[in-house]
C-alpha atoms as one frame of an Amber mdcrd trajectory, in Angstrom:
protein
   6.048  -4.132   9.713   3.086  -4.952  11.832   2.511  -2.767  15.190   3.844
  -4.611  18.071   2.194  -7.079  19.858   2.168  -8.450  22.791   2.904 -12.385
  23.880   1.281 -14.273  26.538   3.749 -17.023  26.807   3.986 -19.676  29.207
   7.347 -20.711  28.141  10.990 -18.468  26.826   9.371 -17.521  23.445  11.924
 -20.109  20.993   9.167 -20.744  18.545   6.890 -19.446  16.344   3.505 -19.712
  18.954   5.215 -16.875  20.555   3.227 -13.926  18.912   6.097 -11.482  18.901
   8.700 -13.710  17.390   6.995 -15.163  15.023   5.870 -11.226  13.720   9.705
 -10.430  13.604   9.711  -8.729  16.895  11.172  -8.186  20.529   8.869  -8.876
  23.536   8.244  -6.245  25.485   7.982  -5.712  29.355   4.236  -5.892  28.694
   4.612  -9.074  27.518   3.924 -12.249  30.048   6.896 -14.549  29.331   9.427
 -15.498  31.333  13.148 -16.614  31.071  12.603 -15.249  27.528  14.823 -16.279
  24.820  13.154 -14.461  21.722  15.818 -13.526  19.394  14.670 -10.459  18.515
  15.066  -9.023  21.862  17.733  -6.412  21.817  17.661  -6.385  17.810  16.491
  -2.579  16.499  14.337  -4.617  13.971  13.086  -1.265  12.692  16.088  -1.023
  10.560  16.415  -4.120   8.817  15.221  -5.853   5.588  12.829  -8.520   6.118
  15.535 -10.776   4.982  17.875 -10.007   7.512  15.269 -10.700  10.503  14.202
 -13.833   8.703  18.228 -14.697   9.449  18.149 -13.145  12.885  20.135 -15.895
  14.380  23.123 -15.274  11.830  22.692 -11.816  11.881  23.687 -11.389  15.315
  26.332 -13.832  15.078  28.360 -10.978  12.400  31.444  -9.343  13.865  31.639
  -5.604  14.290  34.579  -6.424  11.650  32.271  -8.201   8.997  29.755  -5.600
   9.659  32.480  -2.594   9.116  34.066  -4.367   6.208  33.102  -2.760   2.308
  31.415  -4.721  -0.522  31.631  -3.590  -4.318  27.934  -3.043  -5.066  26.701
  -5.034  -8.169  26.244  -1.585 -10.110  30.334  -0.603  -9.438  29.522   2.899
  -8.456  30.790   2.533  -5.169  31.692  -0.015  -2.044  29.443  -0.041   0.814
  29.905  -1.150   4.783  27.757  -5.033   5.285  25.839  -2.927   8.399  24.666
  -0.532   5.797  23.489  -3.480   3.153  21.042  -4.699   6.329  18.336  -2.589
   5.219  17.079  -0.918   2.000  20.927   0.821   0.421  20.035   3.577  -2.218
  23.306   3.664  -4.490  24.480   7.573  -4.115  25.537   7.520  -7.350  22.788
   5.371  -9.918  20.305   5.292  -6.840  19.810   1.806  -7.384  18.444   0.261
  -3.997  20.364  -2.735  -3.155  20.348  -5.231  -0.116  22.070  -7.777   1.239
  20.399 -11.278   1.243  21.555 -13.927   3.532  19.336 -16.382   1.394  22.004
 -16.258  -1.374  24.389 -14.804   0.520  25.405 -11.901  -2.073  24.258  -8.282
  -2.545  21.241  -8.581  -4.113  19.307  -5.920  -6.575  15.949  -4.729  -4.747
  13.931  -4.429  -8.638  14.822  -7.683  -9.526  14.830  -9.462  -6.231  12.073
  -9.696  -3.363  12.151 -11.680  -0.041   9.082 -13.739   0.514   7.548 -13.287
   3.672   5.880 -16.720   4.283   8.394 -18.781   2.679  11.180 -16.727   4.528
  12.965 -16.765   1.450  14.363 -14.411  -1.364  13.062 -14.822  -4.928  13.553
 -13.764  -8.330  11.184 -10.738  -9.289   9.560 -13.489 -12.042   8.227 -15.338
  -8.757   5.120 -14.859  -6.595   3.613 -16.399  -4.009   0.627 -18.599  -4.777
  -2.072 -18.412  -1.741  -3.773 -20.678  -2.604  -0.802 -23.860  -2.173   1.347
 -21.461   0.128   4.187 -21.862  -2.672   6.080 -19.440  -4.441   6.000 -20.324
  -8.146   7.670 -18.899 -11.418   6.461 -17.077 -13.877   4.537 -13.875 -13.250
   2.192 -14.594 -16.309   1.824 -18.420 -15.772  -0.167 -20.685 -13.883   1.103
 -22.155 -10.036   3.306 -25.409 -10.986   1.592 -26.747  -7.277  -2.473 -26.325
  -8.023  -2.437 -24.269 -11.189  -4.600 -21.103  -9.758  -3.512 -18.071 -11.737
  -1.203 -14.625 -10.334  -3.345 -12.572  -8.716  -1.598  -9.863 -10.705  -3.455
 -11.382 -13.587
């Protein structure tokens, strides 16, 4: 996460020109907005997976009872609380890290699933993000199916 930044809105902070929302994070009382409505304010945004502040809005919208309530982990080595599954979840018993993704709404594998950061969504690990046509594209070893430049992994 990028060190926080301060906002010199004019208006309540509801879109992406606002510097702190659109970098995932609360305005602060240095900040120069007013009436703001950033949704990130109040949010400890420290503690949860990129995926989760990409869904901020239904994120805060969970019940302390859907938050509480336990999920089988994909592995089956044990059931875990949704408020845990909000971040990074190391599986006590295989250590697997697991999170949950409100993308496809399930508990999703971290080693075989990533959350892209500029298309705010989550991806298959065979995926990457092509700069060049600000895409995500499959296939680690092939071309981008939008302009055909190669993975910079490659």
């Amino acid at each position: 996460m990028e060190k926080h930044t301060v906002c010199k809105c004019k208006g309540k902070c509801e879109n992406n020109r606002c510097k702190c929302k659109k970098n995932r994070q609360p305005c602060s009382e240095d900040c120069k907005c007013e009436g703001c409505k950033n949704p990130y304010n109040g949010v400890d945004v420290d503690n949860l997976h990129i995926c989760t502040l990409d869904a901020i809005e239904q994120y805060k919208k969970l019940t302390p009872e859907v938050l509480n309530k336990k999920y089988e982990l994909p592995c089956e080595c044990e059931k875990v609380a949704l408020k845990d599954l909000l971040d990074d979840y190391s599986c006590s018993k295989c250590e697997e890290v697991y999170y949950f993704s409100f993308c496809w709404v399930d508990i999703v594998q971290d080693s075989t699933t990533w959350h892209c950061e500029d298309c705010r969504a989550c991806r298959n690990w065979r995926e990457w993000h092509c700069e060049n046509c600000n895409k995500c594209t499959y296939g680690v070893t092939l071309p981008c199916e939008g302009c055909g430049a190669s993975s910079p992994l490659f």
